[in-house]
N, C-alpha and C positions, 0 to 999 in steps of 0.2 A: 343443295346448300351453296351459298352466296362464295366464291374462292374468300378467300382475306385477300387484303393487301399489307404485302409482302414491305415491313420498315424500311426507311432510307437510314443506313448504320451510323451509329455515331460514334464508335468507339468507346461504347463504354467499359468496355473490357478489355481495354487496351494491355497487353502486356501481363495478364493475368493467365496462371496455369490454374485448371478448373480441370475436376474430378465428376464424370458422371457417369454413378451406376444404373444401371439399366439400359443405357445407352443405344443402344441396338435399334429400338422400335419405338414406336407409341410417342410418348411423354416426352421420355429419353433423349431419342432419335431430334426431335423438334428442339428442345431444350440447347443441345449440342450442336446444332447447324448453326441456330442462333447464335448461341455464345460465340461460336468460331467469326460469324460474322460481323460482331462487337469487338474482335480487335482479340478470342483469347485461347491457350493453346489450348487441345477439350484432350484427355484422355477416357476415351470411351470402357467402360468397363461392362462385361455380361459375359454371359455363357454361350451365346449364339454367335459363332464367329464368324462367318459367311455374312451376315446381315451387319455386323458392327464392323466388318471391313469394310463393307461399302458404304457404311455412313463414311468412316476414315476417307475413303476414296472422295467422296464428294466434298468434303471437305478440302483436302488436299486439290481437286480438280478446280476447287473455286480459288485457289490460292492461299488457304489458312494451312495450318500445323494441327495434326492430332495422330491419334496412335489408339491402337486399340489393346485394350489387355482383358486377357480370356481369365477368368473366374468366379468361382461359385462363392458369391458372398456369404452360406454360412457358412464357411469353411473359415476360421480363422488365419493359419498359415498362409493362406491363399489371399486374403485380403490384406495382411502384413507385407505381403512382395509387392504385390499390386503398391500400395502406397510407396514401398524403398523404389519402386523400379520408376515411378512417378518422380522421386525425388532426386535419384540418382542423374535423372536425362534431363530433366529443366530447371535441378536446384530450387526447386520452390513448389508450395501447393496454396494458390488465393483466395480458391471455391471449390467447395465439397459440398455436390449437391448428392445426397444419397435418396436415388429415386425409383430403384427395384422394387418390384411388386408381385404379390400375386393372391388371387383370390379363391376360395371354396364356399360355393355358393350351398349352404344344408345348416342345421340346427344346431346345436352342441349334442343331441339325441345322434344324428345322422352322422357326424363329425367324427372321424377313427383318430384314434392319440397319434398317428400319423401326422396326417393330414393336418393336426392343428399344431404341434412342434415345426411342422413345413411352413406352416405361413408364418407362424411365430419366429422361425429364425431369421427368414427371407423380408419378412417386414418388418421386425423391430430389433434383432439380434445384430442382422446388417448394418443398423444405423448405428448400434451401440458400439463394434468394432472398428468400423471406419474412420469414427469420431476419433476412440479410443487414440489411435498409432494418427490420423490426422492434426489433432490440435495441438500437442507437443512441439510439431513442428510449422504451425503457426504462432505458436504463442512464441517459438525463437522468432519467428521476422516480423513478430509486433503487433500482428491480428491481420484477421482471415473470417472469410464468412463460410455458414452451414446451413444449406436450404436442406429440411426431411421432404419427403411426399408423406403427405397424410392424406383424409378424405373428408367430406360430410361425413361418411360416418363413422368420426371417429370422432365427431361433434356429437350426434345424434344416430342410435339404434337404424337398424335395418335390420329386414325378416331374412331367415335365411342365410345370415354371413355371420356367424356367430364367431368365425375365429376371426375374419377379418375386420370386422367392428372393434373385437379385442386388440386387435394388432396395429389399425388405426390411431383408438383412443390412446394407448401407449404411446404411440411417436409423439403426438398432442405434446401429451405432460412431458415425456422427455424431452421434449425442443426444449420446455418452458424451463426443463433444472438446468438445460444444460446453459441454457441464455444466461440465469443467473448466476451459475458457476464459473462460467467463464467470458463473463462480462469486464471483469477486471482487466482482462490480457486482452482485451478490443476484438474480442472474436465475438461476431453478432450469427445466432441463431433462430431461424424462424422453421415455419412449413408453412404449405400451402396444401389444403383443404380442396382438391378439385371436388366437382361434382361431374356424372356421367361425359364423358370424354368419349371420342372416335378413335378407339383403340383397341388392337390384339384381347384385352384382358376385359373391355365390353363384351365384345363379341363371346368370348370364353363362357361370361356369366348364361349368356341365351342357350347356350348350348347345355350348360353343368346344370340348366332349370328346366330343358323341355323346352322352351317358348320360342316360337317361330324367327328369325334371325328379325324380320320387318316391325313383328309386332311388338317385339324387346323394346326394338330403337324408337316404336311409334310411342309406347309406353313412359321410356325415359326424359323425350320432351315436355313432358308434362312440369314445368314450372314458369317463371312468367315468361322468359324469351322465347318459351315453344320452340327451343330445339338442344340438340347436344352441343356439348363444349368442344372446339378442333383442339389436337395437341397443340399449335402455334399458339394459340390464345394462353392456353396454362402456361406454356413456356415465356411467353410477353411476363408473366407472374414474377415468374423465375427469376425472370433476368432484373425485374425492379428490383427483388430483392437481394441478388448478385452485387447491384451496383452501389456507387456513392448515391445515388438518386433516395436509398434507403438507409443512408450514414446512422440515422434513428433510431431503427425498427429493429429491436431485438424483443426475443421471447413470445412473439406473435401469432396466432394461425390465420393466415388467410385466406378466408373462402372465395373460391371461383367455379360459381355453379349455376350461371344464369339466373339467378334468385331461386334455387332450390331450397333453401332454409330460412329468406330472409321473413318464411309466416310462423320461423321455431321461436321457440323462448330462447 
């Protein structure tokens, strides 16, 4: 696969304190390099602290600001501090991207009430709390923006991911009330709809199915670009929607998936 080439920054994030859970890897990890590089402080949030150190690290080593804070999104309390400890060291929150993920690839037959409460708090319960204790304190400094991670399919079914289809189409609709609801106080909410992406939680899916790590990724090309999405590209998404460039766009989902949907209804 072709490297990308890496933006000349422009600052568009100048000055802004941004919130990104998952931080650590994947999505996340790309998202938060970026942001840092548009001018904005990232505080990285996850549960993997070794790895969301060293994103900190590299940021810090390129000359930007961020910090890492360790916890378990469904944990309410846990996400409460996370936000005060946010507010208390930079006085402000501009962007809350809530972008933690995770997937169980099986049927609702195959699915233990586990396992679907887990994806369900980690994928949509997260976003409902973060929101929660974040936009308060946006709506005091006048508006603020909130990117979800959703997916294609939480547009359109897939075989086999029955909690995470559910867990998807909910962030969907949630983006869309919460756009409405708090459209008045200039806080703009959208998501972004990746399609298969070169990341940790790919990789995961080949494994939780049996199917050979090659044949997965040969399989998931299959839409018109013929090939997968790199994290930088979803994070390019990200950051549109971060910026004034997107002053517009509230209540949106954005697909980015090579044209993986554009033959759905």
């Amino acid at each position: 696969m072709q490297a990308l080439r890496e933006p000349v920054p422009r600052g568009l994030l100048k000055d802004k304190v941004v919130i990104v859970t998952g931080g650590a890897s994947g999505i996340g990890r790309a998202t938060a390099l970026l942001f840092s590089r548009e001018g904005a402080t990232v505080a990285i949030v996850d549960i993997d602290e070794p790895k969301g150190q060293a994103v900190v690290q590299s940021i810090v080593d390129s000359g930007g600001k961020a910090v890492f804070l360790r916890c378990d999104v469904t944990k309410t309390v846990e996400c409460r501090s996370a936000v005060n400890r946010v507010l208390k060291e930079y006085g402000k929150i501009s962007v809350l991207f809530n972008n933690v993920g995770i997937i169980r690839r099986a049927s609702v037959v195959d699915t233990t009430e586990e396992e679907w409460d887990r994806v369900m708090d980690t994928n949509v319960k997260s976003v409902f709390i973060f929101s929660k204790y974040v936009i308060p304190v946006m709506t005091e400094a006048g508006g603020g923006v909130i990117i979800n991670t959703a997916s294609g399919w939480g547009i359109m079914g897939g075989q086999k991911a029955a909690s995470y289809c559910a867990s998807k189409g909910a962030v969907v609709l949630l983006t869309k009330a919460m756009a409405l609801d708090h459209g008045p106080q200039n806080i703009r909410v959208n998501c972004i709809c990746p399609g298969d992406t070169e990341t940790p939680l790919l990789i995961s899916e080949a494994r939780q199915l049996g199917i050979p790590r090659e044949e997965f990724l040969e399989e998931a090309k299959q839409r018109p670009l013929q090939r997968i999405g790199r994290p930088e590209e979803i994070a390019n998404a990200v950051l549109f929607l971060a910026s004034d460039a997107a002053s517009y766009v509230t209540g949106t989902a954005l697909v980015v998936d090579g044209g993986g949907l554009a033959g759905t209804v």
